[in-house]
Backbone as CSV, one residue per row, in Angstrom:
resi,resn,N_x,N_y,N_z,CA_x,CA_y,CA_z,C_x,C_y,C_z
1,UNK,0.840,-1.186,0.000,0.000,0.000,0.000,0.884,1.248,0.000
2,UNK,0.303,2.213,-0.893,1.086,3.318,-0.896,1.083,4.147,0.080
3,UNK,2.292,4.905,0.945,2.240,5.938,1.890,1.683,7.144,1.415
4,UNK,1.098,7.827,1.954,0.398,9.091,1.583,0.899,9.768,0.857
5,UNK,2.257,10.238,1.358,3.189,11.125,0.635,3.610,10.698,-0.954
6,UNK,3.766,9.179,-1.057,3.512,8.163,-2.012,2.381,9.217,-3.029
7,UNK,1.141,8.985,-2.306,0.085,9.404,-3.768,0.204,10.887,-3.930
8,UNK,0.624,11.312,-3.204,0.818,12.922,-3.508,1.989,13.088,-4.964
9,UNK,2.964,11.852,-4.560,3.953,12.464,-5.560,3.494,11.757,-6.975
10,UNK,2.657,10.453,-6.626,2.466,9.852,-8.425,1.697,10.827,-8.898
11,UNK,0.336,11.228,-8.122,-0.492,12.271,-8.551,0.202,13.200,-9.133
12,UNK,0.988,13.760,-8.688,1.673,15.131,-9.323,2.481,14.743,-10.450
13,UNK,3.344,13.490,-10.576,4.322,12.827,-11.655,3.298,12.312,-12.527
14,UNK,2.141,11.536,-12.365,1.224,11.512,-13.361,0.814,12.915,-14.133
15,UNK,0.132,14.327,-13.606,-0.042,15.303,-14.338,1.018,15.566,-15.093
16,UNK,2.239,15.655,-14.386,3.076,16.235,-15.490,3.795,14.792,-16.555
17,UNK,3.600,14.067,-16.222,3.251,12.927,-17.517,2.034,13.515,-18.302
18,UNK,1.333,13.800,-18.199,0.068,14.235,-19.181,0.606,15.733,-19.901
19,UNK,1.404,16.520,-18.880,1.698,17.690,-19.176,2.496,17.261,-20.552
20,UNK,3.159,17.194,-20.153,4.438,16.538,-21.395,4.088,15.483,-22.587
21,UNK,3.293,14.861,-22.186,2.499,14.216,-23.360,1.793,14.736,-24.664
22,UNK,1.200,15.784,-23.573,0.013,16.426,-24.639,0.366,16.981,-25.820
23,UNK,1.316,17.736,-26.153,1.750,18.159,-27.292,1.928,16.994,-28.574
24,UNK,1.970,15.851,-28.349,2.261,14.861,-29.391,0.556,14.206,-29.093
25,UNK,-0.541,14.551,-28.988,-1.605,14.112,-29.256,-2.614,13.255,-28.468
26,UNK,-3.581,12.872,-29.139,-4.355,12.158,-28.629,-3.916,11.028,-27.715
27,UNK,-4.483,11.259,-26.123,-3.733,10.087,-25.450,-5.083,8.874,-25.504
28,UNK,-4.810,7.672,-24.658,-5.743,6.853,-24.769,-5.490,6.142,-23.041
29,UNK,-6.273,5.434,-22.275,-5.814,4.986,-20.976,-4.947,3.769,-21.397
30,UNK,-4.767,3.161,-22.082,-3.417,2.083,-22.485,-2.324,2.752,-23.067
31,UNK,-2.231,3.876,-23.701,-1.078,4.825,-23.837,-0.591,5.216,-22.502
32,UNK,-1.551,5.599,-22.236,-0.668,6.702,-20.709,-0.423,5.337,-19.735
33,UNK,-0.940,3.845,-19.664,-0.199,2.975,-18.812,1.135,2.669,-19.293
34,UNK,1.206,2.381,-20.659,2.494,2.294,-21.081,3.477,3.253,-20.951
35,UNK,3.149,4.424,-20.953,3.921,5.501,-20.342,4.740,5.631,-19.798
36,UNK,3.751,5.442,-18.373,4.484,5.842,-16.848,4.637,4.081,-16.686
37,UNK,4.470,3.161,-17.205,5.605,1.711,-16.947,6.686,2.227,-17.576
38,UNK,7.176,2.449,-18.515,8.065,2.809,-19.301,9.534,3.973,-18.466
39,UNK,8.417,5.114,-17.808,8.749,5.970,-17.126,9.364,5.282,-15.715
40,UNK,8.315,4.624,-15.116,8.513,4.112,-13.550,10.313,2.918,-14.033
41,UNK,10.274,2.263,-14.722,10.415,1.467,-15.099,12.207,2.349,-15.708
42,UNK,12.563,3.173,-16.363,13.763,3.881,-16.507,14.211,3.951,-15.206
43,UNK,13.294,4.919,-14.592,13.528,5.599,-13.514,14.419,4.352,-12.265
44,UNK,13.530,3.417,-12.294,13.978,2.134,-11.331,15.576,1.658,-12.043
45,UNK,15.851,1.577,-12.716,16.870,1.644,-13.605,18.088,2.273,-13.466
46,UNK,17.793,3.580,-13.144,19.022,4.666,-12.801,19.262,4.515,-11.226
47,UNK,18.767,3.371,-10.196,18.615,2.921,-8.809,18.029,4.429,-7.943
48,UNK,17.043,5.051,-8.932,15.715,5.805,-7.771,14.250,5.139,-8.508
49,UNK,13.812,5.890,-7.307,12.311,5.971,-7.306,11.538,7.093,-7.290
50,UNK,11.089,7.214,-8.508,9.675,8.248,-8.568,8.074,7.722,-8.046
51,UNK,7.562,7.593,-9.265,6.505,6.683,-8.994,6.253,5.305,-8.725
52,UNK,5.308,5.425,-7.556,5.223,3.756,-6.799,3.864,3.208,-7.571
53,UNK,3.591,2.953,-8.248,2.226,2.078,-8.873,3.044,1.024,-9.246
54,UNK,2.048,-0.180,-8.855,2.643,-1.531,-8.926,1.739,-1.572,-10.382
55,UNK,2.179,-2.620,-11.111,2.295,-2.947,-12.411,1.695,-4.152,-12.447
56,UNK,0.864,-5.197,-13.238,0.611,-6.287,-13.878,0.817,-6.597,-15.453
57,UNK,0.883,-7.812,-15.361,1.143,-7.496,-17.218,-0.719,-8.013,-17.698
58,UNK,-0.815,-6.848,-18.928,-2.637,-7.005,-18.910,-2.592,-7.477,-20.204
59,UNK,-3.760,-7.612,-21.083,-3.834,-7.624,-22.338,-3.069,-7.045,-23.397
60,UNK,-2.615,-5.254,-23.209,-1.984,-4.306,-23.684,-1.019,-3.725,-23.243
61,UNK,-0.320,-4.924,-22.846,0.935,-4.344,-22.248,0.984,-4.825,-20.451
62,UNK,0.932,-3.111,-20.052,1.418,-2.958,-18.483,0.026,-2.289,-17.934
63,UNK,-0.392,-2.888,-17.061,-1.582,-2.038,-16.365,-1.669,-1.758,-14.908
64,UNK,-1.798,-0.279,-14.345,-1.707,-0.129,-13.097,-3.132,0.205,-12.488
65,UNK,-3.297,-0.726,-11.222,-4.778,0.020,-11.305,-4.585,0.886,-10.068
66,UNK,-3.321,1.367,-9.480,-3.225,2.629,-8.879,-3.173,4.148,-9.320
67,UNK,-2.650,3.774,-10.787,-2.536,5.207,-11.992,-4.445,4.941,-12.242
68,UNK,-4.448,3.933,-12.764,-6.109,3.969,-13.223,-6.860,4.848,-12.086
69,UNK,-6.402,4.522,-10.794,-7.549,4.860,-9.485,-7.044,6.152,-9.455
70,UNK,-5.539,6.725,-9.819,-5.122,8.074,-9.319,-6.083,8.826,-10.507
71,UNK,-6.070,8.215,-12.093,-6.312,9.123,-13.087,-7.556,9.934,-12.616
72,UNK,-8.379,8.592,-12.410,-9.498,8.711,-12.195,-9.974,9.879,-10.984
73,UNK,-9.532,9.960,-9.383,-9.581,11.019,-8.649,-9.235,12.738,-9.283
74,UNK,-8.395,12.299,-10.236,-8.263,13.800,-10.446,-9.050,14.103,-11.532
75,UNK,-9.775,13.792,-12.074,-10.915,13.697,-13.396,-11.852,13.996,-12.135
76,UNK,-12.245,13.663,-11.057,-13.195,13.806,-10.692,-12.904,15.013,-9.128
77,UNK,-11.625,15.383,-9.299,-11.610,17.015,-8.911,-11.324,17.874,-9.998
78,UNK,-11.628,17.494,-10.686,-11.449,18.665,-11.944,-10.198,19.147,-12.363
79,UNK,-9.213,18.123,-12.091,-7.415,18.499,-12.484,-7.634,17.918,-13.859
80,UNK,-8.342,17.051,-14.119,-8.424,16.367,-15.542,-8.940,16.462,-16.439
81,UNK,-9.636,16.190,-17.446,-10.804,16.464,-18.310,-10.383,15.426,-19.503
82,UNK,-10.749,13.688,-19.635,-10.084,12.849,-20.611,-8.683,12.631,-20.083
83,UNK,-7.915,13.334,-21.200,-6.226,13.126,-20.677,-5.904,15.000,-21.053
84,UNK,-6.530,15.544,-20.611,-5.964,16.987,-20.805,-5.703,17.596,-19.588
85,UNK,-5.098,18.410,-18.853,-4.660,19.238,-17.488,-6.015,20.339,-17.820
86,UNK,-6.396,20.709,-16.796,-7.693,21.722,-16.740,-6.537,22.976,-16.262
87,UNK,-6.620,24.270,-16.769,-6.302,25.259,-16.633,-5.449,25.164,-14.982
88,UNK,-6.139,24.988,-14.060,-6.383,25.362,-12.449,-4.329,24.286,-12.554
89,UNK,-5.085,23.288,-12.981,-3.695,21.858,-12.878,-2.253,22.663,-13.346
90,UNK,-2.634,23.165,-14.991,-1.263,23.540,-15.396,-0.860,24.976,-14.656
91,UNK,-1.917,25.979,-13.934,-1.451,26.896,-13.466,-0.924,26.806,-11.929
92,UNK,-1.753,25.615,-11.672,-1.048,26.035,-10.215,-0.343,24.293,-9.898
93,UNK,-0.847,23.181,-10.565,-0.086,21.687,-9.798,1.605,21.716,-10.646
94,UNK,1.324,22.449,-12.205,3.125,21.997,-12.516,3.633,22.844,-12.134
95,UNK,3.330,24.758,-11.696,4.498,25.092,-11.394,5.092,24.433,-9.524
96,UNK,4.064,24.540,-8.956,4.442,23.554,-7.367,5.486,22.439,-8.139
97,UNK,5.271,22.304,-9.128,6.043,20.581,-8.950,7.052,20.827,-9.483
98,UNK,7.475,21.929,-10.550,8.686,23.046,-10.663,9.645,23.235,-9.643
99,UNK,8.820,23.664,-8.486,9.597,24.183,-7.537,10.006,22.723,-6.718
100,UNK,9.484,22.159,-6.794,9.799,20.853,-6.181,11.114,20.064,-6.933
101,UNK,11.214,20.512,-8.002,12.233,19.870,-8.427,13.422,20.321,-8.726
102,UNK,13.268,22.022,-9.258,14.332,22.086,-9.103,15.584,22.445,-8.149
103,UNK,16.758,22.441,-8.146,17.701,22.471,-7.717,17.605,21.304,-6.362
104,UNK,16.770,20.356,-7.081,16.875,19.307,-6.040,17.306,17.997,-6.572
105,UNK,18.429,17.372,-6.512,19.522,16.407,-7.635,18.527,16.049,-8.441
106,UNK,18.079,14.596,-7.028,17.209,13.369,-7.855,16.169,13.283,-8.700
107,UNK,15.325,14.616,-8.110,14.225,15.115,-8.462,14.322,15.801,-9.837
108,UNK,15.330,16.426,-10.072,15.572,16.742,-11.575,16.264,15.069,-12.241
109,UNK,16.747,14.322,-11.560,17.276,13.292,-12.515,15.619,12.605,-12.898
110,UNK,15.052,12.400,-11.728,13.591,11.871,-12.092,13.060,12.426,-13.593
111,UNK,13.056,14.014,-13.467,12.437,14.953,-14.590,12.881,14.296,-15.812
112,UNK,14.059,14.512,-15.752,15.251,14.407,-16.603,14.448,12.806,-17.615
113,UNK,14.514,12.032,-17.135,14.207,10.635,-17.674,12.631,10.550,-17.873
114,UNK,11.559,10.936,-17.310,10.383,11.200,-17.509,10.695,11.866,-19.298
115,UNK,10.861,12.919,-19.402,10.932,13.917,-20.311,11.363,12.873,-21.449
116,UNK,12.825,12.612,-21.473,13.268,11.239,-22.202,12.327,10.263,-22.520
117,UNK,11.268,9.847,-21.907,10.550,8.694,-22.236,9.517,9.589,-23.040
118,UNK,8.658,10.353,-22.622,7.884,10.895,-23.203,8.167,11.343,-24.990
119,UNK,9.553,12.040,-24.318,9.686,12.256,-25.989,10.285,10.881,-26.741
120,UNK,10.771,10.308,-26.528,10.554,8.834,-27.455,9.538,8.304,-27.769
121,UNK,8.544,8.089,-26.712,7.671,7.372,-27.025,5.858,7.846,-27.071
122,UNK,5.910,9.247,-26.373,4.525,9.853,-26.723,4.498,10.001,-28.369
123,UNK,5.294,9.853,-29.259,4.902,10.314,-30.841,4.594,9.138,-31.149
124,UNK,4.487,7.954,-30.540,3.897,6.771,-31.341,2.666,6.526,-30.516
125,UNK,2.037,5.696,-31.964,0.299,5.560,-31.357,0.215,4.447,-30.651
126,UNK,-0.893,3.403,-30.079,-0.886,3.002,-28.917,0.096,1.435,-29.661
127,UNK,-0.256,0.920,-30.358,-0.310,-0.606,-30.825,1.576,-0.205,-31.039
128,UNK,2.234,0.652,-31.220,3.822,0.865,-31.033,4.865,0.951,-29.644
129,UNK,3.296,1.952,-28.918,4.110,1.780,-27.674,3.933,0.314,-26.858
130,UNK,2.914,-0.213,-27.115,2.553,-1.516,-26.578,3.197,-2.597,-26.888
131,UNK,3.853,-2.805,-28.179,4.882,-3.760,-28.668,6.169,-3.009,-27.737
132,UNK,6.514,-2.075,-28.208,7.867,-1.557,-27.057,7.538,-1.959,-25.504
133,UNK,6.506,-2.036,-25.087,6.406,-2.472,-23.673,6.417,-3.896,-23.604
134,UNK,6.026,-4.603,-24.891,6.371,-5.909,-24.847,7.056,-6.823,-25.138
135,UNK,8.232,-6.276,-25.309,9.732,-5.874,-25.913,10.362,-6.315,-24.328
136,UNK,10.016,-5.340,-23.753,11.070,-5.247,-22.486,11.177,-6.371,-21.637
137,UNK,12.294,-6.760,-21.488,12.607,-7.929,-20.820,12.829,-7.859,-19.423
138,UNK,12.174,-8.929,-18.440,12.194,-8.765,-17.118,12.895,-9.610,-16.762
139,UNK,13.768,-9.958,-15.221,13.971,-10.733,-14.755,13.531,-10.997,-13.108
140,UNK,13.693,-11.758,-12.384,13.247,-12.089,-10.647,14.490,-11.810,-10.249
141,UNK,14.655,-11.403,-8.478,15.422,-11.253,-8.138,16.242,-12.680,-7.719
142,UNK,15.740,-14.160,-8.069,16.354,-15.317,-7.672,16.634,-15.223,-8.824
143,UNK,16.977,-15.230,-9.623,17.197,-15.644,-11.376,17.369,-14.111,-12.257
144,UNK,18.342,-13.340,-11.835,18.857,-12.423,-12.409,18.962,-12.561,-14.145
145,UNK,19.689,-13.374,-14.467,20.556,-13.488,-14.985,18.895,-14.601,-16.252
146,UNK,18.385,-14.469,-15.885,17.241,-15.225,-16.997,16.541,-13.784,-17.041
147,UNK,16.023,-13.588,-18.270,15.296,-12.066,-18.948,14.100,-12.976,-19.701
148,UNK,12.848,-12.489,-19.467,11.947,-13.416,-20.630,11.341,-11.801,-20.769
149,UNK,10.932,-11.507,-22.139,10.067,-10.530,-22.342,8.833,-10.592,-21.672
150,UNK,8.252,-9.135,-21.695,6.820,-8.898,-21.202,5.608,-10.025,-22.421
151,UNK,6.176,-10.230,-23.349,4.762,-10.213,-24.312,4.799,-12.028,-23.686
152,UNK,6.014,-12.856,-23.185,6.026,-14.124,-23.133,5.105,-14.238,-21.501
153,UNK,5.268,-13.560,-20.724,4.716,-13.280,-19.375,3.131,-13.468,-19.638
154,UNK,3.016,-14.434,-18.537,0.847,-14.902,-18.289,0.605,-13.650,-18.328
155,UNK,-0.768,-13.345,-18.663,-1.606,-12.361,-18.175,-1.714,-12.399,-16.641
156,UNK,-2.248,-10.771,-15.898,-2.059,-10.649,-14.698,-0.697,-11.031,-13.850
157,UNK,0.019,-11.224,-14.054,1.449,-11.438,-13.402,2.071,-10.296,-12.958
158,UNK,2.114,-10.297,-11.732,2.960,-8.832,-11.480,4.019,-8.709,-12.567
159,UNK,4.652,-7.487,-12.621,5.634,-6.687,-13.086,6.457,-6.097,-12.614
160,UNK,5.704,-4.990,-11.613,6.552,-4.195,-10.663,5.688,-4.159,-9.547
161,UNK,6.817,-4.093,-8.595,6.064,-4.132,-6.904,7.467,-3.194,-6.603
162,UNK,7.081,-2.048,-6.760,8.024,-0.778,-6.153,8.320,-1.066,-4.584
163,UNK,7.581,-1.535,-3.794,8.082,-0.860,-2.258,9.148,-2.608,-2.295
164,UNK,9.263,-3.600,-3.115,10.350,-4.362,-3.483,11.221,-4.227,-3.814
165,UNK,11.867,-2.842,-4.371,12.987,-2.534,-5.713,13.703,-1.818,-4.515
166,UNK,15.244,-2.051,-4.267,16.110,-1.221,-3.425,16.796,-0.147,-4.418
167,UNK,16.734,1.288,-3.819,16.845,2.493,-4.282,17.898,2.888,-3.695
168,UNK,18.707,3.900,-4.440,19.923,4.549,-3.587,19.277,6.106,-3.519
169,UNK,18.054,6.530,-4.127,17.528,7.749,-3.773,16.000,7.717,-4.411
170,UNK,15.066,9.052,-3.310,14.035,8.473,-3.982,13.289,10.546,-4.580
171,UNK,12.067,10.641,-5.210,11.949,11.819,-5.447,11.593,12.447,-3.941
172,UNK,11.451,13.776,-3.685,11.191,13.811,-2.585,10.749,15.532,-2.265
173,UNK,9.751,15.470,-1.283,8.576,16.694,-1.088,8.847,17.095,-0.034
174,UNK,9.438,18.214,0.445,9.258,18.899,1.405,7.488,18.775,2.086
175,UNK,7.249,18.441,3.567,6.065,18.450,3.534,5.338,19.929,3.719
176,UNK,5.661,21.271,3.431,4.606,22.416,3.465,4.722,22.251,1.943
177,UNK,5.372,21.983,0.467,5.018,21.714,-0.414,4.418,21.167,-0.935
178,UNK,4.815,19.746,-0.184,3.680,18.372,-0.125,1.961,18.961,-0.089
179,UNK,2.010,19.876,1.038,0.184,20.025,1.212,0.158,21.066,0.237
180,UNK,0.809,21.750,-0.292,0.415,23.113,-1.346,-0.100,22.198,-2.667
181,UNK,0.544,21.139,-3.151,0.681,20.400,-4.115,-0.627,19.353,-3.739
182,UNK,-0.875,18.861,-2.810,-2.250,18.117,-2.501,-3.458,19.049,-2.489
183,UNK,-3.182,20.336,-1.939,-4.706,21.462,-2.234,-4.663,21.614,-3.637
184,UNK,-3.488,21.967,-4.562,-3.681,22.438,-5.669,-4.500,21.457,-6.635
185,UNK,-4.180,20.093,-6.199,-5.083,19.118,-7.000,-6.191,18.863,-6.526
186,UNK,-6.689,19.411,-5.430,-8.070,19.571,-5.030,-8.620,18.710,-3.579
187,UNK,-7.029,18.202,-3.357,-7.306,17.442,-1.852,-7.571,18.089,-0.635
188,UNK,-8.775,18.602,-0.101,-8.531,18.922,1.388,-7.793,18.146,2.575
189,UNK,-8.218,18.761,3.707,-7.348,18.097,5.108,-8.553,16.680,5.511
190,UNK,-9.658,16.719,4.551,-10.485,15.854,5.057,-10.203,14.417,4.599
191,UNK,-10.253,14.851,3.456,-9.575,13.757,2.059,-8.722,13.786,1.793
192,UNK,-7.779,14.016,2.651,-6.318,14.577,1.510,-5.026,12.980,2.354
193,UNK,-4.103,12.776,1.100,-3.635,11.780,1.506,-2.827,12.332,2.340
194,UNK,-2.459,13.519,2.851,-1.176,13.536,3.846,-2.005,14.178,5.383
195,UNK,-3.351,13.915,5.323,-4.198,14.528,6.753,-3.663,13.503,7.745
196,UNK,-2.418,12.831,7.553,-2.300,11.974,8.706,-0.874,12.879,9.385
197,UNK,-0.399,12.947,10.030,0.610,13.602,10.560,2.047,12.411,10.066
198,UNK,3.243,13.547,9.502,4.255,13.206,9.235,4.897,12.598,10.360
């Protein structure tokens, strides 16, 4: 289960996944999973952690149903609209997440590789990025050294189980930013994932 601070930061790394997307077009909800696997999935790679959504392998690839459940909350505070940022999102959730990142290492290395994936792979349509996700070869941590691609993997089979993966750094929120960045997406202290005390 994700820690609070957890959904504060996919929430915000999901918008600006959409942010950065949008310019290359029409998204679809199996585009934007392939995405941020793609994204989560670099990122785990360079030994940090951005986003924690655990992964299955689905029909079309990679499917999270914590991005599905996050997309979905912010569509229904009005940060979303389909896969577009609503005015309120790009004016006030990316620059917070601006300030959150920069001149802060990891947090720009996070950016840094987000941006990279996007622009590789937001210009292709879904059935391209979905072969590239089924392309990528996994291995277990008992059996390193064996890789079987995603497309050979059962349906439903985990993929990624983030709070499993050892990190040498992870992204990270000051918490009076943390709550500026949870109001801006429309979370109060009632509902809001960080109303629990740090």
């Amino acid at each position: 289960m994700r820690a609070p601070n957890h959904l504060i930061i996919d929430r915000a790394l999901l918008l600006y996944v959409l942010h950065e997307a949008e310019p290359y077009g029409l998204l679809s909800d199996v585009k934007l999973q392939q995405l941020c696997f793609l994204c989560e999935l670099q990122i785990f790679g360079k030994g940090v952690k951005g986003f924690h959504f655990e992964f299955f392998r689905f029909a079309y690839g990679a499917f999270s149903k914590d991005l599905d459940n996050d997309l979905l909350s912010l569509r229904r505070k009005g940060r979303v609209e389909n896969f577009t940022l609503s005015d309120q999102a790009k004016e006030e959730v990316i620059p917070l997440l601006q300030r959150a990142i920069n001149g802060v290492e990891v947090n720009e290395r996070i950016k840094a590789i987000i941006d990279a994936v996007v622009a590789t792979y937001g210009p292709q349509d879904t059935g391209a990025i979905t072969a590239s996700v089924e392309a990528v070869e996994l291995s277990t941590p008992q059996r390193p050294d064996f890789k079987i691609p995603i497309r050979d993997i059962v349906f439903h089979t985990t993929l990624l189980v983030p709070e499993r993966i050892e990190v040498r750094a992870e992204f990270v929120l000051p918490p009076p930013l943390a709550s500026k960045l949870n109001a801006a997406m429309g979370y109060d202290g009632k509902t809001s994932p960080i109303s629990q005390s740090w």
